[in-house]
C-alpha positions in Angstrom: 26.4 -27.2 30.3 23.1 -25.7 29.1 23.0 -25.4 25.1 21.2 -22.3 23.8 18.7 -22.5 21.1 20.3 -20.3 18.0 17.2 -20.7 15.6 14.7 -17.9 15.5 11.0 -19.1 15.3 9.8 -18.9 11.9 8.1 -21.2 9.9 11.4 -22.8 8.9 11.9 -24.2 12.3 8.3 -26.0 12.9 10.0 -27.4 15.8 10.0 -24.3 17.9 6.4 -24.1 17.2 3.5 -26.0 19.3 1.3 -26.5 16.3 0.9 -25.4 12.5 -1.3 -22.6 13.6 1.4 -20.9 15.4 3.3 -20.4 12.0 3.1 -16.2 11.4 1.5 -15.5 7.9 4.3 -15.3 5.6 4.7 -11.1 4.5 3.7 -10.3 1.1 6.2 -8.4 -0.3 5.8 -5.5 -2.4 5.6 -6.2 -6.2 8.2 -4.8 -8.3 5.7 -5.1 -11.5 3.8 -2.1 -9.4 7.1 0.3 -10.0 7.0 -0.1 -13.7 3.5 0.4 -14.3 4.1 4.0 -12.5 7.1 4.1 -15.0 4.6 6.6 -17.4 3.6 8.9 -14.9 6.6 9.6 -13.5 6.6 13.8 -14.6 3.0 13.6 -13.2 4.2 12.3 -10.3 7.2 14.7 -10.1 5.5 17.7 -10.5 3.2 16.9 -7.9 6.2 15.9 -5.6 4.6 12.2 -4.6 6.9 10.5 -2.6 8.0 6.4 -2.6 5.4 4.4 -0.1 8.9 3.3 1.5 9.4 6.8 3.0 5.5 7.5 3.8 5.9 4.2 5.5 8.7 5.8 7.9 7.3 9.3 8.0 6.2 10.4 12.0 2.9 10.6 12.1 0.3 13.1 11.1 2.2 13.9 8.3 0.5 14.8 4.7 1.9 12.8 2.0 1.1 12.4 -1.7 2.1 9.0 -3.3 0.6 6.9 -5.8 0.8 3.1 -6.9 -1.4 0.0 -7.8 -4.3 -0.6 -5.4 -5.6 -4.1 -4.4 -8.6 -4.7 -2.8 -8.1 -6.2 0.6 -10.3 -8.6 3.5 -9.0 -6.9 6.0 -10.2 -3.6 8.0 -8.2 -1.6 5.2 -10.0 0.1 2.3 -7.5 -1.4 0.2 -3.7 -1.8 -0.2 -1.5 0.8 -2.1 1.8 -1.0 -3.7 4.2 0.8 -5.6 7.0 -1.4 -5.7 8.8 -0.3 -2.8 6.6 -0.8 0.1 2.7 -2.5 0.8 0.6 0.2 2.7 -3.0 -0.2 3.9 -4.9 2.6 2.9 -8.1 3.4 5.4 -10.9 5.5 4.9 -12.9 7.9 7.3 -16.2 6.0 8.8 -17.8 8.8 7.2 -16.1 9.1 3.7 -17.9 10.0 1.2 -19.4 7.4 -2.0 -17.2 8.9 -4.5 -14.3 8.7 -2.0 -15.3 5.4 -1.7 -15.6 4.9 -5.3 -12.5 6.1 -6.6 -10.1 3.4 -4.7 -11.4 0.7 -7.2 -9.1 2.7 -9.9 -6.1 0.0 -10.6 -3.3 2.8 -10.1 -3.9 6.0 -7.9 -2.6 8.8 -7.0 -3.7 9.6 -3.2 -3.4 12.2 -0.8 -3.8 10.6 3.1 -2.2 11.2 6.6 -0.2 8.5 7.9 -0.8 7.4 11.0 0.1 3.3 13.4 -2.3 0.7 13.7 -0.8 -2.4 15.6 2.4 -1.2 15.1 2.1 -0.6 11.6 1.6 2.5 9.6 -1.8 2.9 7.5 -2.3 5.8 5.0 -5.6 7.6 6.4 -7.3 9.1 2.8 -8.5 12.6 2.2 -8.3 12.4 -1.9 -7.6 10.0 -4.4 -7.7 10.1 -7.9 -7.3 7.1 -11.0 -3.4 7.9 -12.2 -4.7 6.9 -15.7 -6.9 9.2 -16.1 -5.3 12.0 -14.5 -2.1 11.2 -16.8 -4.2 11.2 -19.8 -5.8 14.7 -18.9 -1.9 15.8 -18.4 -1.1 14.2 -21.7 -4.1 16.4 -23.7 -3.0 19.6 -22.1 0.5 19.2 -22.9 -0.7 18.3 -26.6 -2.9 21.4 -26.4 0.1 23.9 -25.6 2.4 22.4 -28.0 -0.2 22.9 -30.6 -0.8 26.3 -30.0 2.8 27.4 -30.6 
């Protein structure tokens, strides 16, 4: 009687492997750590209805999303990776974006604007806008200083 295999392959089961360079890359999960330091923006993000990268990450698409989290810098063909505790997403710019486009993905939390789209099976966040989250929370912060003051 012929015995099945019931292992999957992964990296656990080297056996089911023909050589060490067979073992897929092990996923990078998203960072919870991300999640809190979103934790002071979170009106900011409300009022302009940013959504988790978890859903972006199942939206169709073509759709227009606004989400924000921590960027890292990346090696591969991604601009850089957007993490907000709930899901990893490679964020890619236009060959033809411009500097400051460019620029502004080097801020450590953002708040980005993009069309998602699939790249090898995979969905990517392609960037029209983003913005440093700092900053823009400070600017919130002043006005809403401002206003109180003047009543």
């Amino acid at each position: 009687m012929v015995q099945r295999l019931t292992r999957r392959a992964s990296p656990e089961h080297p056996v089911l492997f023909a050589s060490e360079a067979d073992f897929p890359p092990a996923p990078v999960l998203p960072d919870p750590d991300a999640a809190d330091e979103l934790d002071p923006y979170r009106a900011l993000l409300d009022e302009v209805e940013a959504i988790a990268l978890a859903a972006a990450a199942e939206a169709p698409s073509g759709r227009e999303v606004v989400v924000a989290g921590r960027c890292e810098a990346t090696v591969d063909d991604a601009a850089a990776i957007l993490d907000d505790g709930t899901a990893r997403v490679p964020l890619v710019l236009a060959s033809a974006a411009s500097a400051a486009l460019r620029e502004s993905l080097r801020a450590r939390v953002l708040l980005v604007s993009a069309t998602t789209s699939r790249a090898d099976g995979t969905t990517v966040l392609r960037v029209s806008a983003a913005h440093d989250l700092r900053r823009l929370g400070a600017e919130r912060e002043a006005l809403v200083r401002a206003a109180g003051a003047r009543r």
